[in-house]
Every structure is written in structure tokens, then in C-alpha cells.
C-alpha positions as CSV (number, residue, x, y, z in Angstrom):
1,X,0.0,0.0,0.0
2,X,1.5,3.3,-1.0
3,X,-0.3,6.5,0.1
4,X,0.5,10.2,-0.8
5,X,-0.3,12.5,2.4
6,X,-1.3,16.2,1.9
7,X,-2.2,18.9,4.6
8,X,-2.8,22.6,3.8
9,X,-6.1,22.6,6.3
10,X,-3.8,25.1,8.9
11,X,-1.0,26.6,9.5
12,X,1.4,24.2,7.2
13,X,1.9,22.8,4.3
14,X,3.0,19.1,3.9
15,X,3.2,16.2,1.5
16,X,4.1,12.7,2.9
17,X,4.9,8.9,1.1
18,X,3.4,5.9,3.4
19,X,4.2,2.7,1.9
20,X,3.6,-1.1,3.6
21,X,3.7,0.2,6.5
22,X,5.7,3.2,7.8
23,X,5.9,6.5,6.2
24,X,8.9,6.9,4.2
25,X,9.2,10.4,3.0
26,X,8.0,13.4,4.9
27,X,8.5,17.3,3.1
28,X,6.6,20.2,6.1
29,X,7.1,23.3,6.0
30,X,5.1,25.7,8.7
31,X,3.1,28.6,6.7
32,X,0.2,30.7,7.1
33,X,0.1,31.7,3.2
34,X,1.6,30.6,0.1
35,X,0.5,27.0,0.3
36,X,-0.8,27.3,-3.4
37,X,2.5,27.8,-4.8
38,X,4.7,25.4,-2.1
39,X,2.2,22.3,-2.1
40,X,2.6,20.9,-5.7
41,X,6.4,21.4,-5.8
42,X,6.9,19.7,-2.1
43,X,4.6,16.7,-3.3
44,X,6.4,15.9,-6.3
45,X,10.4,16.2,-3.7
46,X,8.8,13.5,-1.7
47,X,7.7,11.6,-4.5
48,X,11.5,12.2,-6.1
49,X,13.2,11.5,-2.9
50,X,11.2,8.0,-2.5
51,X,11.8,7.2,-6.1
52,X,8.0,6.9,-6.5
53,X,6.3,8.2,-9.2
54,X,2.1,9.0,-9.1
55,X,0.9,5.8,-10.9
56,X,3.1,3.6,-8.7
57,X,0.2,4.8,-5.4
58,X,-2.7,3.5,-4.4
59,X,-4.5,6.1,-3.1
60,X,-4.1,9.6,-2.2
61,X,-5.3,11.0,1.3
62,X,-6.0,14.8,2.1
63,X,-7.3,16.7,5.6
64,X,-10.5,18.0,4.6
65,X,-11.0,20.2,7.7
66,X,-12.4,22.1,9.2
67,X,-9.5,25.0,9.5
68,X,-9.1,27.7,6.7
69,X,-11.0,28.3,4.0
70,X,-8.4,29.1,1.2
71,X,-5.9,26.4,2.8
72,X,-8.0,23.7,3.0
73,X,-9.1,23.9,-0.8
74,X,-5.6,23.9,-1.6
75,X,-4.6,20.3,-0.3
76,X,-7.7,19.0,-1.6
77,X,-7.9,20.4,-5.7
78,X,-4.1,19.1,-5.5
79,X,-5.5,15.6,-4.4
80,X,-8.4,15.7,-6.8
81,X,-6.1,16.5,-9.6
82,X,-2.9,14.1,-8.6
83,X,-6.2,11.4,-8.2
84,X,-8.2,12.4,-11.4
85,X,-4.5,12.2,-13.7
86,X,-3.4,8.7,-12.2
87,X,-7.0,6.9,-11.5
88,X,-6.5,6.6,-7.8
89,X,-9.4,7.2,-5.0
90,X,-8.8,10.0,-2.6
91,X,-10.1,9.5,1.4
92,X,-10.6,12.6,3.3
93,X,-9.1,12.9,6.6
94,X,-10.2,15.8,9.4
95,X,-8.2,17.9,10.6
96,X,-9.5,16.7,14.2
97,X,-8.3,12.8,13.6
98,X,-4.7,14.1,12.1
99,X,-4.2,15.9,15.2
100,X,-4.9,13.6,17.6
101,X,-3.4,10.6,16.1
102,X,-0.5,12.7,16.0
103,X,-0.1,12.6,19.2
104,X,2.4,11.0,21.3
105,X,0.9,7.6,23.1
106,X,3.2,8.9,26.6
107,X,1.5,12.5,26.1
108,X,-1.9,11.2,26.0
109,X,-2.0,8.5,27.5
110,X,-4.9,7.5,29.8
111,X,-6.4,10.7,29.0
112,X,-9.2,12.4,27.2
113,X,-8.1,14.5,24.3
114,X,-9.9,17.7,23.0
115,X,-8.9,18.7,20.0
116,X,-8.9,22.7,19.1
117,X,-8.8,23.9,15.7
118,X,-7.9,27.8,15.2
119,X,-11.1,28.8,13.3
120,X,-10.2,32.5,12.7
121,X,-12.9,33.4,15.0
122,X,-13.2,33.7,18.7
123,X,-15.2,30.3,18.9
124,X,-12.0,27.4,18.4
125,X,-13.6,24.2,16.4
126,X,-13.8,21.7,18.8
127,X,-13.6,17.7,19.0
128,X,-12.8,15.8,22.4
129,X,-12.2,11.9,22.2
130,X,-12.0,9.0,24.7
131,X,-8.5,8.0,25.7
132,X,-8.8,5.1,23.1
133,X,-9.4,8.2,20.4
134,X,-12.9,7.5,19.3
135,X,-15.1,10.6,19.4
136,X,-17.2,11.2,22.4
137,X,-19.8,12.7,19.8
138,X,-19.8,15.8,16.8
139,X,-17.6,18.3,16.5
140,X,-18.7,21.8,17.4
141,X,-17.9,25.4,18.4
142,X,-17.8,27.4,21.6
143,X,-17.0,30.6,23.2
144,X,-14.2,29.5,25.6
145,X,-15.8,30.9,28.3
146,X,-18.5,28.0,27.7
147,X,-16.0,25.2,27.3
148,X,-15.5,24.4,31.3
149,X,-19.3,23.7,31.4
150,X,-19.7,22.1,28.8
151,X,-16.4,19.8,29.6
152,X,-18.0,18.8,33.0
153,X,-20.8,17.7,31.4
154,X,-18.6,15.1,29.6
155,X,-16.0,14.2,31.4
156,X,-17.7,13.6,34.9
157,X,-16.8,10.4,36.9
158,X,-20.3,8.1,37.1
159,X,-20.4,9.7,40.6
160,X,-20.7,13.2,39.4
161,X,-17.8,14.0,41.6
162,X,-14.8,14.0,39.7
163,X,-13.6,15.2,36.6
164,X,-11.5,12.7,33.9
165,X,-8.2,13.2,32.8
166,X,-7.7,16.0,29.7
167,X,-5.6,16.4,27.6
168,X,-5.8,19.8,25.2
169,X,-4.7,19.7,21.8
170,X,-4.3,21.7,18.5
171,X,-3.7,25.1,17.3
172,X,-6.8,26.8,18.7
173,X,-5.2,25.8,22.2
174,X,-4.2,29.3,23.4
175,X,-7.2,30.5,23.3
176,X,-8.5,27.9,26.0
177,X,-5.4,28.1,28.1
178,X,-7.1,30.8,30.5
179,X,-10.3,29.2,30.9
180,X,-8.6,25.7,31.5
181,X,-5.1,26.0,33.2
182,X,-7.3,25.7,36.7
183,X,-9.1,22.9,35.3
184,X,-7.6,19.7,37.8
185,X,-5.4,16.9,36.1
186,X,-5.3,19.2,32.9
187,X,-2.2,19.6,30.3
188,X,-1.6,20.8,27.0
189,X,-0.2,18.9,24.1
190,X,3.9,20.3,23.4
191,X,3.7,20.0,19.8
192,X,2.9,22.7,17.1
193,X,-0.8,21.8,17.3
194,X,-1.2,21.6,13.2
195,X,-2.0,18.6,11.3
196,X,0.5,16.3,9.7
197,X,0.6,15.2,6.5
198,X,2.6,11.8,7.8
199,X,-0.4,11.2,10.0
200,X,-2.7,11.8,7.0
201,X,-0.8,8.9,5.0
202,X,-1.4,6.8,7.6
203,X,-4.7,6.8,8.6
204,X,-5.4,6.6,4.7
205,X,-3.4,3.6,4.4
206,X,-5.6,2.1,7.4
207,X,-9.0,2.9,6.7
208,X,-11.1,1.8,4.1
209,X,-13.7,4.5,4.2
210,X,-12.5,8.1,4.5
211,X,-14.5,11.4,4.1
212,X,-15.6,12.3,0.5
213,X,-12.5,15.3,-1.2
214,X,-14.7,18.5,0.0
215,X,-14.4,20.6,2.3
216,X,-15.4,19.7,5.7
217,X,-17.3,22.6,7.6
218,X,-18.5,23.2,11.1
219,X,-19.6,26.9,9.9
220,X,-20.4,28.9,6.7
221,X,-16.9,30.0,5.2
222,X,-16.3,34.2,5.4
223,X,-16.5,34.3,1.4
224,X,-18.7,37.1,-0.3
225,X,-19.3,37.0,-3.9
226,X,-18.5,39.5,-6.3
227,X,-21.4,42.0,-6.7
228,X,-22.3,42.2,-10.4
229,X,-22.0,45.6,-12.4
230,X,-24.2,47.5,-14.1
């Protein structure tokens, strides 16, 4: 199995190679902007450097969000085109799953995770997961002020007098740093907090089923059209 990884959903830009097994080549590079231009060029180095060319994959996996509106497009034309040239099937990934799979196992281990997504806004998109990293239900967005409450609503003991382990992940982590640094048994994930293009190769390779390539939205994306002209 031989997967080409792409992430533009954030704040980076990355193209990884999994094959049988283990990811083999991975080109990141951390931008706000400019992924249009750098994405193509550092897909086809990690293709060059594994000696792999487009019709040798099998399938081609992208994050499909949520996260920005220009940069997750990016990622996923690139993968629409790379699969429409060479025939292969593209499976979407969120940006949610790439983060926490990304992970380390001694960082979150025995706790829950919640995942925050940087959504541009003052409301972070939000996931939390079970310590075994299945989803303890949808993804949403909250004012941080609102996410103690509605964390000890979830994460109470069957006794209703304790509160689980957390672990807070992701980019849009700052911004719930004031609300849950008093929060008991709480800590924040040491890594840049932006989905990885490695862990997008590999959770393609392993699923069967991904996301359909489009965008993946928890809101309506800030776009207005152009106003016609008399």
C-alpha cells in the first residue's frame, strides 16, 4: 500500500509517502500563506526523494478540515487533480483525527483528548475523544468561556464527583489556556498543534472508508461574492 499524504487545512503545508507500513518520506514546511504555490512542488520532492512516481500509489489522502478556507481547498484540488491524472481514489481525513493521532501515546495516554482547531474566530472548532481516540460525539464550536461547562458535562466520573483526565490539543489551544489551566489533572499537548501530513498517510493507508475530497465545515466559510456591475 502506497499512500500520498497532503495537509494545507492550517497553518502548514506538507506532502508525505506511506508505503507497507511506515511513512517513508516526509516534506513540512510551517506557513500561514503561500500553500498554493509550495504544495505541488513539495509533493512531487517526496515523490523524487522516494523514487515513487504517481501511478506507482494506491491512493491519495488529504485533511479536509475544518481549519481555513483558502488552505484547505488547496490540499484537496491538489488531491483531486494528482487522483483524477493517475486513476486513484482520494479518502478525506479531518483535521480533528490528524491531530490527535498525531499525538504522542506517553502525552496522551490515559487521558481524554480535546482537539482545538484555530477557526479564525473567537469560537475554536472543537472535537474531544475518549483516551482510546474515538469521538465522544460531533464536533462543534464554543466561546471558551463556555467550554469548562460544557467539559463537566462530559467528562464527569459516574459519581458526578470528579472530573477525567484532559488532555488539550491543537492550534486553537491558546485560546483555551485561560479558561482551563485551573481545570484539575489538565495539560496541553507540546507539539505545534497543526495537522501532519505523515499522519494523513497513515490513517489513509488504514481505513477503508474516509471522508468524501470536499471541504469539511462546522460553519459557513467568510467568502462574499463579487457584486455584479451594471
Amino acid at each position: 500500500m502506497r499512500v500520498l499524504g497532503l495537509d494545507t487545512a492550517t497553518s502548514g503545508c506538507s506532502a508525505a509517502l506511506w508505503d507497507d507500513g511506515a511513512v517513508t518520506v516526509l516534506r513540512r514546511e510551517p506557513m500561514a500563506r503561500g500553500q498554493a504555490e509550495a504544495l505541488v512542488p513539495l509533493a512531487q520532492a517526496a515523490l523524487a526523494e522516494a523514487g515513487c512516481a504517481f501511478d506507482s500509489l494506491d491512493r491519495i489522502a488529504v485533511t479536509v478540515g475544518p481549519g481555513a478556507f483558502t488552505g484547505l481547498r488547496i490540499a484537496l484540488a491538489a488531491a483531486r487533480g494528482f487522483a483524477l491524472a493517475a486513476g486513484l481514489p482520494v479518502v478525506g481525513i479531518t483535521s480533528f483525527d490528524a491531530i490527535v493521532h498525531g499525538l504522542p501515546e506517553a502525552e496522551r495516554d490515559g487521558r481524554a483528548v480535546l482537539v482545538a482547531v484555530d477557526s479564525r474566530r473567537t469560537e475554536p472548532f472543537l472535537q474531544l475523544f475518549h483516551p482510546d481516540l474515538t469521538p465522544f460525539g460531533e464536533p462543534t464550536m464554543l466561546e471558551p468561556a463556555a467550554v469548562p461547562g460544557w467539559l463537566g458535562g462530559l467528562l464527569a466520573d459516574d459519581a458526578g464527583t470528579g472530573t477525567a483526565p484532559l488532555l488539550v490539543a491543537g492550534d486553537g489551544a491558546a485560546a483555551l489556556r485561560p479558561r482551563l489551566e485551573g481545570r484539575a489533572d489538565t495539560a496541553f499537548a507540546a507539539g505545534p498543534g497543526t495537522p501532519d501530513a505523515a499522519v494523513v498517510a497513515a490513517l489513509g493507508a488504514r481505513r477503508e472508508v474516509g471522508l468524501p475530497a470536499q471541504p469539511f465545515y462546522l460553519r459557513p466559510p467568510d467568502v462574499s461574492l463579487p457584486r455584479k456591475t451594471a
